[in-house]
Steps between C-alpha positions, in 0.01 A plus 500: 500500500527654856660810587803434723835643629848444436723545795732166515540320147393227733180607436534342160496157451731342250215432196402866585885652443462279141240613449595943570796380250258459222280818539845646508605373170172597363591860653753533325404434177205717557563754777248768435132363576238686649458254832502753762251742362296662768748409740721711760820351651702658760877454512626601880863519456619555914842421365702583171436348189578534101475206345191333693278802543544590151438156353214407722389886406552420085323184579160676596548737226519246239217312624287834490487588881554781649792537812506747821724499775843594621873426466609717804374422827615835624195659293233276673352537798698257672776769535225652735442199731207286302549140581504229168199361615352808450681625153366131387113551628510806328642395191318180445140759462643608192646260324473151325862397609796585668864437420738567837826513631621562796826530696361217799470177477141317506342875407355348184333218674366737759368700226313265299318335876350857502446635174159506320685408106779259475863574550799434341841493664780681258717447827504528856855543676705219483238274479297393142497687151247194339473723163855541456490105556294489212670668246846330575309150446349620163893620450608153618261336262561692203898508499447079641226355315441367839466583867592103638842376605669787458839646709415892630803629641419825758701778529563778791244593696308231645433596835282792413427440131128438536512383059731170619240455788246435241638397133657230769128374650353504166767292352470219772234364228746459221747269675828767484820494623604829704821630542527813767794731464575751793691615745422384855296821562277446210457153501123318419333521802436150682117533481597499115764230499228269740210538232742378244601144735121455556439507126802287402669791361859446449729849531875560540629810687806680429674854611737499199318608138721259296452471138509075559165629730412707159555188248257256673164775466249515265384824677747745674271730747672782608349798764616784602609580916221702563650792735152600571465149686774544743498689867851451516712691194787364602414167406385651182840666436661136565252297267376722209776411252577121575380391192510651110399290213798552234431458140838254513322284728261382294736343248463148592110500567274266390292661159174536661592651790345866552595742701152637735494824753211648601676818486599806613877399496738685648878332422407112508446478152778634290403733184736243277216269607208667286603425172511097567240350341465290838426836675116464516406781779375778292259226301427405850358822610277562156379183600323651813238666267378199377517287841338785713185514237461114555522544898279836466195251288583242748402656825239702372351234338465594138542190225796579249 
């Protein structure tokens, strides 16, 4: 198998997303096996991360590799001027693989044209997160049975919530039905909202987070308004409560919805929330581990 990059889940084809599903299963029912042994991967966190840097990092461990690299970019010589092509050309001598994100949009793609080892994206501004992507469509399929024909319902931030951008793309080959809740300043951007018309993708849009919205999901995708995305805090102030997912609202939902976030939240979900059975974000993020070793094998090229 070659060695490639993951920037876009674009760069996975439908059979191979099917196919990342299984070695994920097979994960986790067997997460500790020696894969990785001899090898070095570097995790470059340029931005802040606890859920993603640590599962991609207890990914490598489990598969016997060994991790360097940073979660501050403050403590790297970029603080002194050094450009990320050269942090990458550097990096790249040492290692096998490297995980990134970054604050700027098409940074990961930039990275992987120059680097000597493939890349993988773990999110680049507002743009892709394709291993997040992953593990909410081995969440999808677990809590579904399926990933076809099914109603996702997004909520809050979909103007900068790069995990949308990309759980959206790599549903358009599981005929879905989208519904986009958010105010005017978050809405899905129309780049978004044109890939869905040219692959027959029917959504709905709506400002108000209604629970007759709530009764017609199978999946009810919430985010978070990301303060860190916005130049203007005043349009923060005015948007970061508009929506909080009630325990009460769920009432009337269909049995098999589940609730998904891709976390940290802030006050969109409601603590009465976590003790629903249909609250399914904490399973979500356990299920990183297991996703993130089949993307790790995947790119590097290593049979599972």
């Amino acid at each position: 198998m070659k060695r490639e990059s993951l920037v876009s889940i674009t760069d996975f084809s439908k059979e191979e997303i099917l196919d990342l599903l299984q070695k994920a299963s097979r994960f986790e029912a067997n997460p500790n096996q020696r894969l990785l042994e001899g090898k070095v991967v570097a995790t470059l966190f340029f931005e802040p991360s606890t859920r993603t840097r640590l599962s991609f990092e207890t990914a490598v461990n489990r598969l016997g590799g060994r991790v360097i690299g940073f979660s501050d970019a403050s403590t790297t010589s970029s603080s002194k001027g050094e450009t990320l092509k050269d942090t990458i050309m550097m990096v790249s001598n040492y290692v096998d693989l490297i995980i990134m994100r970054h604050h700027l949009e098409g940074a990961a793609r930039y990275a992987s044209e120059i680097s000597s080892v493939p890349v993988i994206n773990a999110g680049d501004g507002a743009n892709q997160h394709p291993s997040q992507t992953m593990l909410d469509l081995y969440s999808i399929y677990k809590t579904q049975g399926t990933l076809s024909n099914l109603n996702i319902t997004m909520v809050g931030d979909l103007k900068y919530g790069r995990t949308v951008h990309s759980l959206l793309m790599a549903m358009s080959h599981f005929n879905p039905t989208f519904h986009f809740v958010a105010p005017d300043e978050l809405k899905m951007p129309i780049e978004y909202k044109i890939f869905c018309e040219q692959h027959h993708i029917p959504y709905y849009e709506h400002t108000e987070f209604s629970e007759e919205v709530i009764n017609q999901a199978d999946i009810l995708y919430m985010t978070r308004v990301q303060r860190e995305r916005f130049t203007d805090l005043m349009e923060y102030e005015k948007v970061k409560n508009v929506y909080t997912l009630r325990n009460s609202m769920l009432e009337h939902s269909k049995e098999n919805l589940r609730v998904l976030h891709p976390l940290p939240r802030v006050n969109e979900i409601s603590y009465d929330v976590d003790s629903n059975p249909k609250a399914y974000y904490f399973q979500q993020a356990k299920n990183g581990l297991y996703a993130r070793q089949a993307i790790i094998c995947k790119v590097l090229g290593i049979e599972v």
